[in-house]
N, C-alpha and C positions, 0 to 999 in steps of 0.2 A: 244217121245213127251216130251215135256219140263215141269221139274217139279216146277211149281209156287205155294206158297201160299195164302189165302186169307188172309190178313190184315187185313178184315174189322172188325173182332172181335178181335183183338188183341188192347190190353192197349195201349196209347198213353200217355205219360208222355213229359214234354220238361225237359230234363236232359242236363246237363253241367258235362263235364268231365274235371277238369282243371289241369295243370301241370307246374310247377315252371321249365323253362330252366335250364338245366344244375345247377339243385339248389346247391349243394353246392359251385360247381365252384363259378356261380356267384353270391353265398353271401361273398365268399371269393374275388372278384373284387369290391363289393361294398366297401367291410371294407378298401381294397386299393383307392378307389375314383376313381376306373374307369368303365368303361359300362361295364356291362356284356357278350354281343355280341362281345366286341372285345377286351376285358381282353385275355394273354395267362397264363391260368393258369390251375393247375393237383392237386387235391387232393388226396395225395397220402398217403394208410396207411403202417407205416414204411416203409420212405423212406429211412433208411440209412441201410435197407436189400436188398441186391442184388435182393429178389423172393418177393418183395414189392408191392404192387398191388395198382390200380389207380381205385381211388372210384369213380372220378367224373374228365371231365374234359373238359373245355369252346367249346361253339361253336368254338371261330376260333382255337386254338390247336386241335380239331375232323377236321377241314376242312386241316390243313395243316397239321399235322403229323397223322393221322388216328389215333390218340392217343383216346383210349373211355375205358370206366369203365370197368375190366378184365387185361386191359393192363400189363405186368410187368414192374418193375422199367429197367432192363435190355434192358428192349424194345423201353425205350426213345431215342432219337436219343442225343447223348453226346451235339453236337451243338445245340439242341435246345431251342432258347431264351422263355424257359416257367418257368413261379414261381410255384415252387415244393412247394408245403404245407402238413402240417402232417392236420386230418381232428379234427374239431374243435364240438363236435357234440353235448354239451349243445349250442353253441351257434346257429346251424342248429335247433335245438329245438325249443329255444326262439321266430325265424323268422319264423317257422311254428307256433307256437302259433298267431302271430301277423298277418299273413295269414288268415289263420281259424277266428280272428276275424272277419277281413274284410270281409270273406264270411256269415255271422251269420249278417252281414247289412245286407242280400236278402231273407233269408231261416233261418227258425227256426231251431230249433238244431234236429228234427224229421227229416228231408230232406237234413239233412247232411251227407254225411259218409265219415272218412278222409282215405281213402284206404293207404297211406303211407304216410312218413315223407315231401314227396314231388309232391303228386296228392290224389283227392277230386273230390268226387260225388257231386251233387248240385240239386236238384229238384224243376224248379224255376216254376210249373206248377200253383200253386198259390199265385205269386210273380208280374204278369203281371202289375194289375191294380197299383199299387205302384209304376215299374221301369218300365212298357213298355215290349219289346219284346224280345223275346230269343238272340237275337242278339245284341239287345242294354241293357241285360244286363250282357253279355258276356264283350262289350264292356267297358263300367261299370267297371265291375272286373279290367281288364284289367290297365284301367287308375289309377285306387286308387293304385292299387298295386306297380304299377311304379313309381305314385307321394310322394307316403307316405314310397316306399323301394325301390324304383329304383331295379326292378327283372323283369324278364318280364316272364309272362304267357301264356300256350299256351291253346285252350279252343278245345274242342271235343261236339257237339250238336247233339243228336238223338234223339228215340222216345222213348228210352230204354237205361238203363245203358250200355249195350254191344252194339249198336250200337254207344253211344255216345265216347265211351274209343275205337272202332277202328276207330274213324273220328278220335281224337283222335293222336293215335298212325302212323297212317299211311296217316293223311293228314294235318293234323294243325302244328305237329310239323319241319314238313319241306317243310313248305310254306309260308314265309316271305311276299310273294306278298298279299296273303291275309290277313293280319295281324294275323297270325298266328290264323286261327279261321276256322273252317271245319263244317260241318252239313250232318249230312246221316240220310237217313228216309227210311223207308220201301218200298217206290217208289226207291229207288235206290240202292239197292238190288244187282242187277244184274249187273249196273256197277260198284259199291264199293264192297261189300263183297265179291259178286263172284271175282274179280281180286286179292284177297289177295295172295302173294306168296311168300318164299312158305312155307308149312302148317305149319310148326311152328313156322311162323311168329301170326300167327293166337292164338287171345286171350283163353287160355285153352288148347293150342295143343302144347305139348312138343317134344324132340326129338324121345323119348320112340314111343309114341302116334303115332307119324309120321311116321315111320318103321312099325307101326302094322296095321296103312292104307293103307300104302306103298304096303303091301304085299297083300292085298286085291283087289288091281287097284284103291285105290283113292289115285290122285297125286297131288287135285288141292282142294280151298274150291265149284267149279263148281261142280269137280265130287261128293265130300260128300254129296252137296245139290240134287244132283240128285240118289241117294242111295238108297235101299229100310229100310226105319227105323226099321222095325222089323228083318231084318239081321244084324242091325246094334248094335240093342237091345240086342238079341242073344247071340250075337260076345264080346260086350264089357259091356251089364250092361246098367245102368241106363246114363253111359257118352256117350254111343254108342248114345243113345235116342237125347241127350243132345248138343254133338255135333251137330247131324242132326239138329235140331232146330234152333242154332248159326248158324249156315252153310246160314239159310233164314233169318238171324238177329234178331232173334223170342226172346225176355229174356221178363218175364215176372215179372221178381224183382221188389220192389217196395221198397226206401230209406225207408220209415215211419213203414213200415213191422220191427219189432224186432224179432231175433233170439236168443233160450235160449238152448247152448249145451248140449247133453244131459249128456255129461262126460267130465270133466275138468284135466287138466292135469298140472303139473308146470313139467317144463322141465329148463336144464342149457347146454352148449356147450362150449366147451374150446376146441382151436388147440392152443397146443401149442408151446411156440416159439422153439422148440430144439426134436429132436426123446428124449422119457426117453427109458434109456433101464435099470436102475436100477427098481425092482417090486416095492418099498418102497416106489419111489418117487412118481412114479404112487398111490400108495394109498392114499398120500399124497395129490393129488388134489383130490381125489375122494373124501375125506373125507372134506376136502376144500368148493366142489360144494354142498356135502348133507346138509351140516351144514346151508349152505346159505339160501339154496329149503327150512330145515325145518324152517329157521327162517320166510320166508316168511307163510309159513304154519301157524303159531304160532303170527303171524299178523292180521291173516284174518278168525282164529278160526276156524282154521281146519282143518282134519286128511287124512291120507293118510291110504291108504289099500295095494301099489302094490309098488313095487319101481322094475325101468329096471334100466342097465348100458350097455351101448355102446361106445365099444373100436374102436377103429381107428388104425390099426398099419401103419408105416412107409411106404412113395409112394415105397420103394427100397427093400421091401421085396415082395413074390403073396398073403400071407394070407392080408385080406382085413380087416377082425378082427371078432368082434363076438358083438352078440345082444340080451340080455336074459333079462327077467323080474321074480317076484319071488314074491308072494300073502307072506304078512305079518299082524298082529295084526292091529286094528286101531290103529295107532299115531301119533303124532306130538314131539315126542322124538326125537333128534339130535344123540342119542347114538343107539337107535334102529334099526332107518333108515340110519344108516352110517353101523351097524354091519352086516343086510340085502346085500346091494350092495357089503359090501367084501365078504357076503359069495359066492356072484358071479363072483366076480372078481377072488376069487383065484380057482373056480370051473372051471373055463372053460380060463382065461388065460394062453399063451405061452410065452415063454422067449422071444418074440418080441420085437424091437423097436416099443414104441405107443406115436401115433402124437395129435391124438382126445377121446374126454374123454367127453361123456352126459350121466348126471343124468336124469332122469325123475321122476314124482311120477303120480302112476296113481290111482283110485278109491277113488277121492277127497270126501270128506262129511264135514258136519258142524261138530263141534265139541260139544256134547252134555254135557259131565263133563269130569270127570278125566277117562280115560279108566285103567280100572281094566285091571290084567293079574292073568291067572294060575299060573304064574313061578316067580312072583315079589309079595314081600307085598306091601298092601298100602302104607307103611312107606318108603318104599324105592322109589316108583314111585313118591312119593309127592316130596322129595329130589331131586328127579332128575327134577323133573319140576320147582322146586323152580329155579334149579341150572341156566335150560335152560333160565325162565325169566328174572333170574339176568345178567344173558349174554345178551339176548338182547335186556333187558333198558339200560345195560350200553353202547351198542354198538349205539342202537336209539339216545343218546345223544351226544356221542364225535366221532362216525365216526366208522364203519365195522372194522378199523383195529387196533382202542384200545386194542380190543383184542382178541388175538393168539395166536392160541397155538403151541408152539415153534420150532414144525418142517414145521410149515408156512412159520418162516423164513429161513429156509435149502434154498439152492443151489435148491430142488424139489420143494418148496413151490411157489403157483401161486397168492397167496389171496391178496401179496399187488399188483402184478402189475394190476389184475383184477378191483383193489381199485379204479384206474386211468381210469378204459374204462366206455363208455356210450354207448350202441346199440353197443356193441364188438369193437370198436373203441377208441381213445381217447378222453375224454370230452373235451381239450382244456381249463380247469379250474384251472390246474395244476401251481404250482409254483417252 
């Protein structure tokens, strides 16, 4: 017997999923004066590295060289007449701020949520009497956006954010005839979501995920939907549940809902450009990242308790690397929590080539006064704080890289080129 839901008690919101084509591509065909649609162009980060990876790139380069984000640079086809660009990502900023206005004309900023640099939730359920219907002010969007940045948007309509983001993804943005604009509702269920394929195309369901339904007999979102939930629950936890729900289009989120985590974390990630196989150098950024993690700490008036470091070693070696954390003092000392991550770096590192290097800091809290210590006078924790704020007001004013400390600038040091990225890319601000 076929497994159906009732709908009838379930939320009903008219949600807008929207998504900037091919955004960066084509804001980088606009700044050229040409459509985006038929711009050929590749945003490419570092491209004058062989294993250079293609962050974004135009409808027509995807329809004629299957060129798409993941690409390598290796993998362009030599003859192909596309404009190679390095990625410009203050300026992808500026145009999503300018986005987000225009949507902030329909929806208060409670009904908003900007899920990425280049798709937004929209909750226009109390927007009607103003602009009319979910469609015409899809439509709406649509035209400002084009008139006032010449981008084109693709919009996702459901009854619920997760059915709005799979019209979405699997029917707005590759359907031109309909002006790129899709609507799925709970009535169509069974021939939208049931036909997703396959499962990890499916919003929340990774490759991981996929192999371990795999192995169960579901091969399809048909079969999950017809699953018994509490084996499902069992087997995988509260995503088992969760899944199942998705599966019938079920999300019961609600944009104006706020979420307060209940544990915060500042984290930092660097792959860097070269295997280090010297240890030094490696401590070198590590001490690099912490410095940065505590300055932001020391911003926002407040202490850490836990500090991890996660190594990365080289794809050409099998060790994979290592991933340790280590409960410390409360602080916000730069010296503290630099001394902490190397007592773990040299605790459990191998003479490997290492590619990838994350800081973390965990057991974030406010910062209440000066954190006393058993092991330090007053007199000397004050000095050090003194030292840490004089570092960064002077850094606050002329720029992160006034000043460094001088094995920053070694052959191992990362801190200027890091100086240059926005979102691990290039700003494009650079002179």
């Amino acid at each position: 017997m076929l497994q159906i839901m009732d709908y009838s008690r379930e939320p009903r919101r008219d949600i807008l999923c929207i998504d900037v084509k091919s955004f960066f591509a084509s804001v980088e065909a606009v700044e050229r004066k040409e459509h985006p649609l038929k711009a050929k162009v590749a945003v490419v980060s570092k491209p004058d590295n062989h294993g250079g990876l293609v962050l974004a790139s135009s409808p027509m380069v995807k329809k004629l060289y299957g060129i798409k984000t993941g690409t390598r640079v290796y993998e362009i086809p030599k003859d192909a007449s596309i404009d190679i660009v390095e990625p410009r990502m203050a300026l992808y900023l500026e145009k999503n701020l300018d986005i987000v206005n225009i949507f902030k004309r329909f929806v208060s900023d409670e009904d908003l949520h900007v899920y990425s640099i280049d798709e937004s939730f929209l909750d226009v359920t109390r927007s009607h009497r103003l602009f009319g219907s979910t469609e015409d002010i899809a439509k709406r969007i649509q035209y400002l956006v084009w008139k006032e940045m010449k981008l084109v948007v693709t919009v996702g309509i459901g009854d619920n954010p997760l059915l709005a983001k799979l019209a979405l993804d699997h029917a707005a943005k590759h359907d031109q005839k309909s002006n790129f604009i899709a609507a799925w509702h709970y009535d169509d269920v069974q021939d939208t979501v049931w036909k997703i394929s396959p499962l990890k195309d499916f919003w929340g369901i990774g490759s991981k995920t996929e192999k371990h339904l795999e192995r169960i007999g579901i091969r399809s979102i048909h079969d999950l939907s017809q699953a018994d939930v509490k084996k499902l629950k069992k087997r995988f936890g509260v995503i088992g549940e969760q899944l199942f729900f998705h599966s019938h289009g079920i999300d019961r989120t609600r944009l104006s809902d706020t979420f307060t985590p209940k544990e915060t974390s500042f984290s930092k990630n660097q792959i860097l450009n070269r295997d280090y196989t010297v240890k030094h150098e490696v401590e070198i950024v590590i001490r690099e990242m912490a410095e940065e993690n505590a300055g932001r700490l020391r911003r926002h008036y407040l202490t850490t308790g836990l500090v991890k470091l996660s190594i990365g070693y080289s794809k050409d070696v099998m060790d994979r690397g290592f991933s340790h954390q280590l409960p410390i003092e409360k602080t916000d000392s730069s010296k503290k929590i630099i001394d902490g991550l190397l007592i773990l770096f040299n605790r459990h590192y191998r003479s490997l080539p290492v590619r990838v290097v994350n800081v973390t800091f965990g057991k974030i809290e406010p910062k209440s006064a000066l954190q006393l210590s058993l092991f330090d006078s007053a007199e000397k924790l004050i000095n050090q704080e003194d030292l840490d704020q004089t570092i960064d007001s002077i850094r606050h004013k002329y720029g992160y890289t006034s000043l460094l400390h001088a094995s920053s600038l070694t052959s191992g040091g990362m801190a200027m080129y890091r100086s240059k990225l926005l979102g691990g890319h290039r700003s494009g601000t650079q002179k």
